[in-house]
N, CA, C and O atoms as CSV, one atom per row, in Angstrom:
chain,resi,resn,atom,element,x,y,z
A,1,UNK,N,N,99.749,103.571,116.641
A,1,UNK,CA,C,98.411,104.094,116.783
A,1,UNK,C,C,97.477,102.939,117.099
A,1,UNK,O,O,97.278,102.019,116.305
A,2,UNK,N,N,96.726,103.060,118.700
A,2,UNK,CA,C,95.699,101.641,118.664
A,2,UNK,C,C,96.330,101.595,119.779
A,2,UNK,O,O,97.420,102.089,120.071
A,3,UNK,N,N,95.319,100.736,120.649
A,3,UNK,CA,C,95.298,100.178,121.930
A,3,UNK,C,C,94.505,98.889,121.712
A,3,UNK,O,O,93.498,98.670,121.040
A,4,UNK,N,N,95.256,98.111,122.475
A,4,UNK,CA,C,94.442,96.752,121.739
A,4,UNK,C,C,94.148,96.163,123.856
A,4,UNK,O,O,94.521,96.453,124.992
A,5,UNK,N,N,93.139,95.109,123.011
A,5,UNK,CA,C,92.645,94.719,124.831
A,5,UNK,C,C,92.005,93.024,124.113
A,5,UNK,O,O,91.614,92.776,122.973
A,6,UNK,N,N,92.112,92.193,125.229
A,6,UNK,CA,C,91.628,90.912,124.969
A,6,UNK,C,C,90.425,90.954,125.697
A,6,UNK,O,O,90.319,91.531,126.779
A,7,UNK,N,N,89.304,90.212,124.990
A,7,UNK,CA,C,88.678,89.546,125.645
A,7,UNK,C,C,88.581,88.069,125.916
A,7,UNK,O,O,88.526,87.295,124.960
A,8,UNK,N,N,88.551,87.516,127.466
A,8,UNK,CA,C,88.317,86.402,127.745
A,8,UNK,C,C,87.080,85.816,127.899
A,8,UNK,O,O,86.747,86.051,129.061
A,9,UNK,N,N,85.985,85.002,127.193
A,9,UNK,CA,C,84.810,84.294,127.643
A,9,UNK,C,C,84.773,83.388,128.363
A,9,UNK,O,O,85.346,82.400,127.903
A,10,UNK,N,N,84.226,83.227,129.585
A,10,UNK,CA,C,83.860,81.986,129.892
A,10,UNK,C,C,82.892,81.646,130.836
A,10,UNK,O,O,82.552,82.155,131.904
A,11,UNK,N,N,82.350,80.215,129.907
A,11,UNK,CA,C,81.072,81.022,129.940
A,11,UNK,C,C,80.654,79.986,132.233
A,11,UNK,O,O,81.369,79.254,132.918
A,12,UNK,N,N,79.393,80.503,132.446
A,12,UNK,CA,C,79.346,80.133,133.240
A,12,UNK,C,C,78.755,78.262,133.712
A,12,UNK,O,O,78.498,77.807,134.826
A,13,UNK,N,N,78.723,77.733,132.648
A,13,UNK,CA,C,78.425,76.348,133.253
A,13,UNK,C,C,79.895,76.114,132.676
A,13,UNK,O,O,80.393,76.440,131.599
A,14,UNK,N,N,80.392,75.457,133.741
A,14,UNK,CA,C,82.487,74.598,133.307
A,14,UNK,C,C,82.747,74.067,132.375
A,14,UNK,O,O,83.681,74.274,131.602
A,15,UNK,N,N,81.275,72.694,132.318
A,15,UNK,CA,C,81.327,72.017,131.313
A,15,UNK,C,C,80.297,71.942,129.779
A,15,UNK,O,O,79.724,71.068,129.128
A,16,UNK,N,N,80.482,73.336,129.722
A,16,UNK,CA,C,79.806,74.058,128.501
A,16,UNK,C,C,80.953,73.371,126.550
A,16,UNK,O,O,80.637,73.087,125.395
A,17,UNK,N,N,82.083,73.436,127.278
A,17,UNK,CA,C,83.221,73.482,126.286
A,17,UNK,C,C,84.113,72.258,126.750
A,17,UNK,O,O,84.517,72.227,127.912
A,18,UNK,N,N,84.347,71.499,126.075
A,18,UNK,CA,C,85.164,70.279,126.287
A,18,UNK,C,C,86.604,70.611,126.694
A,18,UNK,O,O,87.257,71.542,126.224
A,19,UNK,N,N,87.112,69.551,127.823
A,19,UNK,CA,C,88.686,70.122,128.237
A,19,UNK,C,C,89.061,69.952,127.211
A,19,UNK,O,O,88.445,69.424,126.285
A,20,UNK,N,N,91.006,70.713,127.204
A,20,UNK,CA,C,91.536,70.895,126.468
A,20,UNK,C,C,92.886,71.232,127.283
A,20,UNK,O,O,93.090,71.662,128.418
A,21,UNK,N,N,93.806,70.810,126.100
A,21,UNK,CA,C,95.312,70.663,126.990
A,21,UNK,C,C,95.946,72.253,127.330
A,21,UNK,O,O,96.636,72.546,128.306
A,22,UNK,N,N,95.545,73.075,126.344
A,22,UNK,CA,C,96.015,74.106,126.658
A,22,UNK,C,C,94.888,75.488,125.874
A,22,UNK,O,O,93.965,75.305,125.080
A,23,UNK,N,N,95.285,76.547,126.329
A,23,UNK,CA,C,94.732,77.552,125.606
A,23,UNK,C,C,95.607,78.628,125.629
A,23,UNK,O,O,96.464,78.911,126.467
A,24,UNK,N,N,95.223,79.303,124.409
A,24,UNK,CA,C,95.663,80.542,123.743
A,24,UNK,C,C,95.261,81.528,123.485
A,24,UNK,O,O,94.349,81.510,122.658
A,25,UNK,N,N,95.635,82.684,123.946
A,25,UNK,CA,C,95.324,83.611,123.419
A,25,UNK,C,C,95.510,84.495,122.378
A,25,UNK,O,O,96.577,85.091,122.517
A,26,UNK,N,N,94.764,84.892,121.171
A,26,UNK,CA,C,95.292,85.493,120.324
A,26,UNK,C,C,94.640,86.696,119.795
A,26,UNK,O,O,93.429,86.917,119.807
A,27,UNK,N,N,95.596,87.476,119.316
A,27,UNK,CA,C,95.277,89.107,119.067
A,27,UNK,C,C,95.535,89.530,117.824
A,27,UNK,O,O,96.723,89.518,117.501
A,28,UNK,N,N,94.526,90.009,116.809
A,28,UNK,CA,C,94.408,89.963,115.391
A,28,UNK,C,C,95.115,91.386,115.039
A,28,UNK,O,O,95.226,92.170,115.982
A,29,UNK,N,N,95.468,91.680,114.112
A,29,UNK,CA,C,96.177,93.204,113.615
A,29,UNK,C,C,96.585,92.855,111.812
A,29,UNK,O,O,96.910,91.871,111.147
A,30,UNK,N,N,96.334,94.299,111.584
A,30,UNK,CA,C,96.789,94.116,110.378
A,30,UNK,C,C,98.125,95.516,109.909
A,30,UNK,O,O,98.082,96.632,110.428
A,31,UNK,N,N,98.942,95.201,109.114
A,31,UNK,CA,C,100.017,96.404,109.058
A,31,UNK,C,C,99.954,96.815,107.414
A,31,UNK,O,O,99.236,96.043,106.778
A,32,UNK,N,N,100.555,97.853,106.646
A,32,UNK,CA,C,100.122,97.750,105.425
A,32,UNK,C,C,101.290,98.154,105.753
A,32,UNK,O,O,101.551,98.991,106.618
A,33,UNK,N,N,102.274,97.383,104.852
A,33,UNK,CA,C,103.914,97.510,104.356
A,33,UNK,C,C,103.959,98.318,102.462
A,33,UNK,O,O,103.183,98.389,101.509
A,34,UNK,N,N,105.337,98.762,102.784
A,34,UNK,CA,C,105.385,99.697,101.406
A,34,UNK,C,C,106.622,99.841,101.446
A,34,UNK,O,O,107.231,100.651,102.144
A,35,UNK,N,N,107.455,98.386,100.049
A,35,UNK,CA,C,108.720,97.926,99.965
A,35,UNK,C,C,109.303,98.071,100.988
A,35,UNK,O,O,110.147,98.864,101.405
A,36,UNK,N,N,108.371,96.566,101.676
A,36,UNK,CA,C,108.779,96.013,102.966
A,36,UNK,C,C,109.080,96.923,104.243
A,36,UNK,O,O,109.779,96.574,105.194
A,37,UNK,N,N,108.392,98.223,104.090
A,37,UNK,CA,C,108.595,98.751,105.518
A,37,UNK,C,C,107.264,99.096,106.202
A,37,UNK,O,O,106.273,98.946,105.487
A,38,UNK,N,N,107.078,99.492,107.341
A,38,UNK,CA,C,106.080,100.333,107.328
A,38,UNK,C,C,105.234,101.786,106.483
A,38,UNK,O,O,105.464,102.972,106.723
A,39,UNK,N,N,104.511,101.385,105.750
A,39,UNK,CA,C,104.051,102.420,105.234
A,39,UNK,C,C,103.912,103.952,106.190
A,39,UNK,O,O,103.641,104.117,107.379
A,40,UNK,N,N,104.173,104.763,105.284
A,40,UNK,CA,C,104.231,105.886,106.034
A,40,UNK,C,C,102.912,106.652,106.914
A,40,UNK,O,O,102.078,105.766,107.099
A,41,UNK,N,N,102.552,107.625,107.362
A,41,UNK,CA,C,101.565,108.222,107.989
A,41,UNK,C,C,101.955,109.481,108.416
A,41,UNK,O,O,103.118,109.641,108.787
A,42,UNK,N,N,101.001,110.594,108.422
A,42,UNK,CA,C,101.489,112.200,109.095
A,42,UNK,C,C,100.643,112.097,110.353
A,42,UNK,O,O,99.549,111.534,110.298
A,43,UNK,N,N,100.932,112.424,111.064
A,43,UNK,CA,C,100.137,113.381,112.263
A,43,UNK,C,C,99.275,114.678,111.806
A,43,UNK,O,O,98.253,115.062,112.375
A,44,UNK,N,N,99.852,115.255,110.723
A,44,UNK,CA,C,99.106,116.641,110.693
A,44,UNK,C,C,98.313,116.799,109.272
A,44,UNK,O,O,97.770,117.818,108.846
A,45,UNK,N,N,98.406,115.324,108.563
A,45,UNK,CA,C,97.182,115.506,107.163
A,45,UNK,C,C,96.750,113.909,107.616
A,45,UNK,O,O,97.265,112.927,108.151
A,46,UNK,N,N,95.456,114.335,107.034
A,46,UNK,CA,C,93.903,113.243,107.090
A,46,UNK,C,C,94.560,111.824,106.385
A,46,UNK,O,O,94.343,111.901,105.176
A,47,UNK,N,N,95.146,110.802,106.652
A,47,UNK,CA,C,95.291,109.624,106.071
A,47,UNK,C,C,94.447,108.083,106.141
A,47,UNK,O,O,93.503,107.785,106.872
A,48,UNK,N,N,94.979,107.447,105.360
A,48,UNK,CA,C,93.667,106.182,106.242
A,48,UNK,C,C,94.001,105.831,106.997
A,48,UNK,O,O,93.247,104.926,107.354
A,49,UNK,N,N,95.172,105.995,107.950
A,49,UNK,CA,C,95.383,105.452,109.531
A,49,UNK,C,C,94.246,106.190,110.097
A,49,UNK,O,O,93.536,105.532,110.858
A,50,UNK,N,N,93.904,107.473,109.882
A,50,UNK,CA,C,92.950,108.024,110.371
A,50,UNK,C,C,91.421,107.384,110.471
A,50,UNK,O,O,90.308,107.854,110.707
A,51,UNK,N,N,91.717,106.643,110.300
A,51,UNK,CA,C,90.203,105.816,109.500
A,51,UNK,C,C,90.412,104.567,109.986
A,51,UNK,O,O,89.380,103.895,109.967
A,52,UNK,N,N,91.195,104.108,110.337
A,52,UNK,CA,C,91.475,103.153,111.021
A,52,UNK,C,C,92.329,102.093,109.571
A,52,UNK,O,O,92.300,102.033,108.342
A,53,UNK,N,N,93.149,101.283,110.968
A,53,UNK,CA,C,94.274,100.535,109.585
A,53,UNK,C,C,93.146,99.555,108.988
A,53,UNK,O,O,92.088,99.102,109.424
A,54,UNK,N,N,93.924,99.434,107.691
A,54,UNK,CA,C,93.590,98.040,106.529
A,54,UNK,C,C,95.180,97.735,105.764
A,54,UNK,O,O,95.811,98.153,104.794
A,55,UNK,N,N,95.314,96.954,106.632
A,55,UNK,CA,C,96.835,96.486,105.737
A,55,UNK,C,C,96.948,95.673,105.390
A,55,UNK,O,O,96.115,94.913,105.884
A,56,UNK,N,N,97.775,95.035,104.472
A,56,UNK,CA,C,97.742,94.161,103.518
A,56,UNK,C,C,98.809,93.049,104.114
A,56,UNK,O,O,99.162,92.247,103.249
A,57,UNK,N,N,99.338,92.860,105.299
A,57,UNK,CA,C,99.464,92.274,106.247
A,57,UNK,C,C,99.021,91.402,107.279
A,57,UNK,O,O,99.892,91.455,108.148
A,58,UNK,N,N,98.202,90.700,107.599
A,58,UNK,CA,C,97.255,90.180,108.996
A,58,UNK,C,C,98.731,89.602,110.351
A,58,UNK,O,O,99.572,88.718,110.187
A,59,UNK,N,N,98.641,90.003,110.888
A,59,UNK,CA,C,99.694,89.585,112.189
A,59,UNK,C,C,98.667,88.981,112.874
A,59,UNK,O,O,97.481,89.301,112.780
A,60,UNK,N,N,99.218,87.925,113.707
A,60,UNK,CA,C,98.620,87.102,114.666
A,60,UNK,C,C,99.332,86.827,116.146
A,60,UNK,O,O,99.762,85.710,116.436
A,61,UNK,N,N,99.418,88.093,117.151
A,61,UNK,CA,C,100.446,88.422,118.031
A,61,UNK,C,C,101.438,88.498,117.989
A,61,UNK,O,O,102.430,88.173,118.640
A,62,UNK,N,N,101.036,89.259,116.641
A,62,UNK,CA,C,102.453,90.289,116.456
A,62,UNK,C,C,103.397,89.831,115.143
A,62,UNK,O,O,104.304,90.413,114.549
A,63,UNK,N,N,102.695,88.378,114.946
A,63,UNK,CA,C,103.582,87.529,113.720
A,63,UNK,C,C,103.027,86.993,112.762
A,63,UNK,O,O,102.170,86.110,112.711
A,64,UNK,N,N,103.528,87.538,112.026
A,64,UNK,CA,C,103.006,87.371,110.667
A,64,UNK,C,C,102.480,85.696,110.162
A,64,UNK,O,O,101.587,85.372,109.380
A,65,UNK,N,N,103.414,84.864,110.945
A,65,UNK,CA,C,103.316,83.624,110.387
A,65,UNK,C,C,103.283,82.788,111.971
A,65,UNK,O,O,104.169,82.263,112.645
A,66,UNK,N,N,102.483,82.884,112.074
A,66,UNK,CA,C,102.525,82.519,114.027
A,66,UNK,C,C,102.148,80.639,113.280
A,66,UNK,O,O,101.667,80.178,112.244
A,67,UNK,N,N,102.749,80.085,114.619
A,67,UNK,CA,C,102.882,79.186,114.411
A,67,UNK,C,C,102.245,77.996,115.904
A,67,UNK,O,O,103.106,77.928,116.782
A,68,UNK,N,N,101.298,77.377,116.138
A,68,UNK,CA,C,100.797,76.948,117.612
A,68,UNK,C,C,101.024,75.584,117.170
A,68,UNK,O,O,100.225,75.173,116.328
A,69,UNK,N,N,101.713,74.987,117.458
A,69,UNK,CA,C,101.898,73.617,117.366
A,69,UNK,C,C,100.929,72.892,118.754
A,69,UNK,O,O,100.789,73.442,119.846
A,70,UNK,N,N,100.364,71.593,118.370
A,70,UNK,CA,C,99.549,71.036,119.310
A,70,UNK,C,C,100.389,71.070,120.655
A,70,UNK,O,O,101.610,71.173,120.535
A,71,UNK,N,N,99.860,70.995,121.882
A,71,UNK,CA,C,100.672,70.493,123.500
A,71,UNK,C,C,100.229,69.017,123.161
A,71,UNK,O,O,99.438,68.433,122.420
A,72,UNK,N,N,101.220,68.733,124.158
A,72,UNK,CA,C,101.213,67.227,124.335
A,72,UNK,C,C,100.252,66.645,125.185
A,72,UNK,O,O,100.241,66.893,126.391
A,73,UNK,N,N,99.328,65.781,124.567
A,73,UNK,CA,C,98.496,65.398,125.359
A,73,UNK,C,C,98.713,64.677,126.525
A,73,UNK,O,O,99.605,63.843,126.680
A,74,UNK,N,N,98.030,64.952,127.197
A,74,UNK,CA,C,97.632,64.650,128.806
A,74,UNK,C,C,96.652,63.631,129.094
A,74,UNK,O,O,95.487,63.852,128.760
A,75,UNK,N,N,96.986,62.428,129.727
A,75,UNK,CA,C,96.241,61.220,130.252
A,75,UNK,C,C,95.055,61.831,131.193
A,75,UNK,O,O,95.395,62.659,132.038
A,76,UNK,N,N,94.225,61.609,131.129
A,76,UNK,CA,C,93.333,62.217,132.114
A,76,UNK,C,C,92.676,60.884,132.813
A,76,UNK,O,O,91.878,61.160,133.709
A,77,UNK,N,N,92.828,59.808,132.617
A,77,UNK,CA,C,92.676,58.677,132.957
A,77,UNK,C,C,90.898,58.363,132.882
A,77,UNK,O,O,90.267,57.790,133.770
A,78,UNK,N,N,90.307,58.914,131.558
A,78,UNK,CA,C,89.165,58.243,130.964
A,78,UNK,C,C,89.971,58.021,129.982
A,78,UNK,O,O,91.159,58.283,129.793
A,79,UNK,N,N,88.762,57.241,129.076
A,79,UNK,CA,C,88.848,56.417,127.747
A,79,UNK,C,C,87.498,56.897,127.038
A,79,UNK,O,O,86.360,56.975,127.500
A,80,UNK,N,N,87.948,57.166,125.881
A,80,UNK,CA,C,86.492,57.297,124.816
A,80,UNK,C,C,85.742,55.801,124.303
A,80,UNK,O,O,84.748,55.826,123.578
């Protein structure tokens, strides 16, 4: 249940936001588990899926324990 959609900003001066080696996108969700499964839901009585989820879960594309390790930086040939 849910349709999910990203938004991308950006904004219109380039150098608004400092480069950066890489970017990510990420998509927030939450699941409410019940001894470790998906908690249940009807189609045909009023539940709080109906109401939209609150689970006791947070996923972070899709994973529970997402993990973004830094990219390897890139010489850009300035110096600070």
């Amino acid at each position: 249940m849910g349709l999910y959609g990203t938004i991308v900003v950006e904004p219109t001066d380039p150098d608004y936001w400092p480069p950066v080696n890489r970017e990510i996108t990420l998509t927030l969700d939450d699941i409410l588990l019940t001894d470790g499964t998906v908690a249940p839901f009807s189609r045909t009585q009023t539940t709080h899926t109906a109401m939209g989820r609150f689970g006791d879960v947070l996923l972070v594309n899709g994973d529970p324990n997402l993990l973004c390790p830094p990219a390897p930086a890139r010489s850009t040939g300035s110096t600070w």
